[in-house]
N, C-alpha and C positions, 0 to 999 in steps of 0.2 A: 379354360385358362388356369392351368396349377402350374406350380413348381412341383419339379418332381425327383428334386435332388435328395437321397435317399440319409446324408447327412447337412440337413440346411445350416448353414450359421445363424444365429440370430445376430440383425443389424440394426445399428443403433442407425438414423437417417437424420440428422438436424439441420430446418431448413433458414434458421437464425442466424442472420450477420455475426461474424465472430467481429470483437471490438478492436477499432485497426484496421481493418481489412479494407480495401475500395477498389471496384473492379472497374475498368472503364468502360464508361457508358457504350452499349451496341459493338461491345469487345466480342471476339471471335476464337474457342477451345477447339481442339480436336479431340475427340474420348473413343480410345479403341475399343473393340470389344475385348470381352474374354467365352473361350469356349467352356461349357457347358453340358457334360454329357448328361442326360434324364435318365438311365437307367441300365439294361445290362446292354451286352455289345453289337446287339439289332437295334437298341433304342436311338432315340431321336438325340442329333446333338445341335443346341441351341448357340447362336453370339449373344451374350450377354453386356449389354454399354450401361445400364442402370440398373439396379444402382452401383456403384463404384464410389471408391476411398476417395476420388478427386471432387466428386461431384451425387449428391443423390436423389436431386431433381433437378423438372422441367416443369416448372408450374406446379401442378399436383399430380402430373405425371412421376410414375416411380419407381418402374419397373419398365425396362422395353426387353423384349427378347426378338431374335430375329433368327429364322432357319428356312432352309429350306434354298433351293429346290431339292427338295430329296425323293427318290423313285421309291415308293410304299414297297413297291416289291424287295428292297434290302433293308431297309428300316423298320418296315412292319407298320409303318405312318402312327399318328395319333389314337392311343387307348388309354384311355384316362376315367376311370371307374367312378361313381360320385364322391365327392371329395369337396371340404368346407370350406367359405370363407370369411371374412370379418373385416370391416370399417375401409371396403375400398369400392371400388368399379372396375369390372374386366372388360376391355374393350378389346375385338375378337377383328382381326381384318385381314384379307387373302389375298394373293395374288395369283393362286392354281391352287384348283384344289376342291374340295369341298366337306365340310364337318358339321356332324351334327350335333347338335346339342340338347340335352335337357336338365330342367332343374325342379328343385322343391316344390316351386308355386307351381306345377302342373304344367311349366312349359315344354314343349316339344318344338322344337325349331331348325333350319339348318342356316348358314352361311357360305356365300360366295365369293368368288371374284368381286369384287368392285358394290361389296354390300358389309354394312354393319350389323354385331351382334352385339349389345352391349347389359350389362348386367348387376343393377347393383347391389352388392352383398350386405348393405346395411350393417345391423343387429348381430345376420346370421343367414348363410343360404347352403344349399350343394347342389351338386350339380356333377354333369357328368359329358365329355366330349371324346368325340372316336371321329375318324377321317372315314368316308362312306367308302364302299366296294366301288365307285363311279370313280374315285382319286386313283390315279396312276400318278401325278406328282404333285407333292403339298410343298408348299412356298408361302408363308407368309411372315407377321407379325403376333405376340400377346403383351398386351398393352396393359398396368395397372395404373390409374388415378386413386389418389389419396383422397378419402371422405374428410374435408374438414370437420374438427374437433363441433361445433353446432350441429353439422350433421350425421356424425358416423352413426349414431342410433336408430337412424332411419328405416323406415319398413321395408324389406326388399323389393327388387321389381326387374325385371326386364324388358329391352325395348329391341326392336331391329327397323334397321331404312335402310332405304337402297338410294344416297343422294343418285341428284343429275349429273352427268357429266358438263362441265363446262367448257367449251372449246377455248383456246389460247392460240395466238398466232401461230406460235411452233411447236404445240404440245396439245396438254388435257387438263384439268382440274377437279377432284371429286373431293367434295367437303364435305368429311361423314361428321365433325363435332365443332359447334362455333359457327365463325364466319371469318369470310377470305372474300377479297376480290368482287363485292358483292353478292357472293354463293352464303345462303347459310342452311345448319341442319336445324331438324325441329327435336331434336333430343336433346332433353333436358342434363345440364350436370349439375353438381353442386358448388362449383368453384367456374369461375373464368377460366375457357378454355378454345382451344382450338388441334382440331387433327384434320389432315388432308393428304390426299396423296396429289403428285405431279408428275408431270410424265412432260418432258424436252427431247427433240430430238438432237442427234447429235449437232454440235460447236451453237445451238439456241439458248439463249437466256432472257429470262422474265424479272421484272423489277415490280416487286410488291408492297401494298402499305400495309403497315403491320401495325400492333398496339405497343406503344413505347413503351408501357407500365407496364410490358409482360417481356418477359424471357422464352426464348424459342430453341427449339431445337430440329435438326434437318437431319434425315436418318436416309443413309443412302443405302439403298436396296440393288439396282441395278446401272452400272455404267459409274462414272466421276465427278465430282459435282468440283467447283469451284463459287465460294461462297464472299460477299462483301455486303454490307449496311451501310445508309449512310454516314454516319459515325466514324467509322474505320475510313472510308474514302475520305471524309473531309481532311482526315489525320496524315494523308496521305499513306495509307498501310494498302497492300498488296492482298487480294481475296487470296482467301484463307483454302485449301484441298481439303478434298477426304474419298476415299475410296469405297468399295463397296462392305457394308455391315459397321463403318465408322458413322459418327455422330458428331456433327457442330454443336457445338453452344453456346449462343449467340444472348448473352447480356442482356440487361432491359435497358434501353434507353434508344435504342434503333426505332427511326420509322420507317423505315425500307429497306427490303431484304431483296439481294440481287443472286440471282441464281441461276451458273451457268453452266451447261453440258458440256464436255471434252468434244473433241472432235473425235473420237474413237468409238465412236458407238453414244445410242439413246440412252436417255435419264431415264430413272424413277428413284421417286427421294418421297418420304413423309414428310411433313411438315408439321412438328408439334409445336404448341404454346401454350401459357396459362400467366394469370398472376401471380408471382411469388407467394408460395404458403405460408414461411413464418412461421412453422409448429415444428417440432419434433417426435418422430412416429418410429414404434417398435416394429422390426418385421419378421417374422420367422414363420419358414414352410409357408401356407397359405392364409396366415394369419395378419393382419396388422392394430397394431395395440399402440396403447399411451406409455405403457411400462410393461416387465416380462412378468411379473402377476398377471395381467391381466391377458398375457398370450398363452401364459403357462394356465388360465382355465379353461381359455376358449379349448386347448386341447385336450385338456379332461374332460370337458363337456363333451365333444364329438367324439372321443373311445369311451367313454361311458354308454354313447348312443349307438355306437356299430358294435355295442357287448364286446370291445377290446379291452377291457377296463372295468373293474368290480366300481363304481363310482358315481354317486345318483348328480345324473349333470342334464335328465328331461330330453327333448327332443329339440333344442334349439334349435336346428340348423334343418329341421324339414327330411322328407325322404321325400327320392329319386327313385318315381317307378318308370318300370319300362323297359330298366340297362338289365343286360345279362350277367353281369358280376358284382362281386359285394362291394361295399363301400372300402376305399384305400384308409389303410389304417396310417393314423401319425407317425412321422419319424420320435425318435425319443427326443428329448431335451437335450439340448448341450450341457456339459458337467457344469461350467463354470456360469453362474448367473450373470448376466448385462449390468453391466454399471454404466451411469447416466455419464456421459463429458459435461465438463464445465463446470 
């Protein structure tokens, strides 16, 4: 799970009430994507919905990307050399496809269809993912959670599960983080959370209880979703659309989320959620920090350590044995330094 935009911005992400502001309880956004190219004109192109200037989370989700189905044979699929992270969790989910992964701690793992990799970068990890020779088409998600400010300094680790499928009147339900619907996962996060996918067949809809004190977000992948809470119903307000690689953002104060499939064809939608963070976090390239001091070391640390860099910055981030190419070296720094809002 990198970015691998070869000139990142660094973004400022503040997830604090501005003074003034009140959004109504179990209220309903639509947030488009934006594309995304990763590299030269075989490489992979991503929809991008977070973070965005409207909006730069979902609980302590923080980062969604969405690509694919893309035919390896013209994109060249997923090659991603080992490569650093800092103060977040990569959550890794497919829908075709298959990728393998490994990291610093000696992990060697792969991911599938309808199973979780997830990763957390703590202090400091690398790591390295490629789509297997077994991919003829790769489809999925890379997902980033924000390590709250208690725990970003945490030890690294990685986890994988494959939940159960949940049967649903007119669909599916797999609950890889949290709990839904009585499903829950045994992975651990640091913050309140939830991820799942859904799967309706076409003109089907499901009514879910959800956690009020949390904010959700519904990430449509395949087919139309038409979305409502009870909150907006009560108001009398009309469910909310979104098409495929758009994104609802559904307010905290909902206890039930109603979700309906177009008569045109089957659903599948994510279903994220978390507690409100309330912190504000620096992001740049595969980094995320408190301020750009502190992202502007993490990167001299890791060219220090791939010898990109004359710079004594030690081995923080572990090596990545086993891949067949060197570790990806840092983009540069943007000229202009980050200045804090507010």
């Amino acid at each position: 799970m990198t970015n691998l935009e070869p000139a990142p911005a660094e973004v400022l992400c503040d997830d604090r009430p501005a003074a003034g502001t009140a959004v109504d309880p179990g209220s309903i956004e639509v947030l488009t994507a934006r594309d995304v190219p990763l590299g030269g004109p075989r490489a992979m192109t991503v929809r991008r919905t977070l973070p965005q200037r409207r909006r730069s989370f979902i609980g302590a989700w923080c980062f969604i990307d969405h690509y694919g189905p893309d035919d390896v044979s013209v994109t060249g699929g997923m090659r991603v050399p080992p490569h650093p992270h800092t103060g977040l969790q990569t959550v890794s989910w497919l829908f075709s496809g298959e990728v393998e992964h490994r990291d610093s701690l000696g992990t060697h793992a792969f991911v599938r269809p309808g199973q979780l990799n997830l990763m957390t970068a703590g202090r400091g990890i690398s790591h390295s993912e490629d789509s297997t020779a077994a991919t003829t088409v790769l489809h999925g998600v890379q997902l980033w959670t924000v390590l709250p400010e208690r725990s970003r300094g945490t030890d690294p680790a990685f986890d994988h599960h494959v939940p159960d499928p949940v049967a649903l009147p007119d669909g599916e339900l797999r609950v890889f983080l949290g709990r839904l619907a009585g499903a829950s996962s045994p992975v651990a996060t640091f913050s309140p959370l939830l991820g799942a996918e859904l799967v309706l067949r076409a003109g089907a809809s499901w009514t879910v209880d959800v956690d009020p004190g949390h904010e959700h977000g519904v990430l449509v992948d395949t087919g139309a979703a038409a979305v409502r809470t009870d909150r907006t119903a009560a108001r009398g307000e009309r469910s909310v659309g979104a098409a495929s690689s758009e994104l609802l953002y559904v307010a905290p104060g909902a206890r039930t989320l109603t979700i309906r499939a177009s008569d045109d064809g089957d659903l599948r939608v994510l279903l994220l959620g978390g507690l409100p963070l309330g912190e504000r976090i620096v992001m740049w390239w595969n980094f995320i920090g408190r301020d750009h001091d502190e992202v502007t070391q993490a990167r001299a640390q890791w060219q220090a350590q791939i010898g990109a860099e004359r710079i004594d910055g030690g081995v923080r981030f572990g090596v990545v044995e086993g891949h067949p190419h060197p570790p990806l070296p840092a983009p540069p720094m943007p000229n202009q330094r980050l200045k804090p809002r507010g």
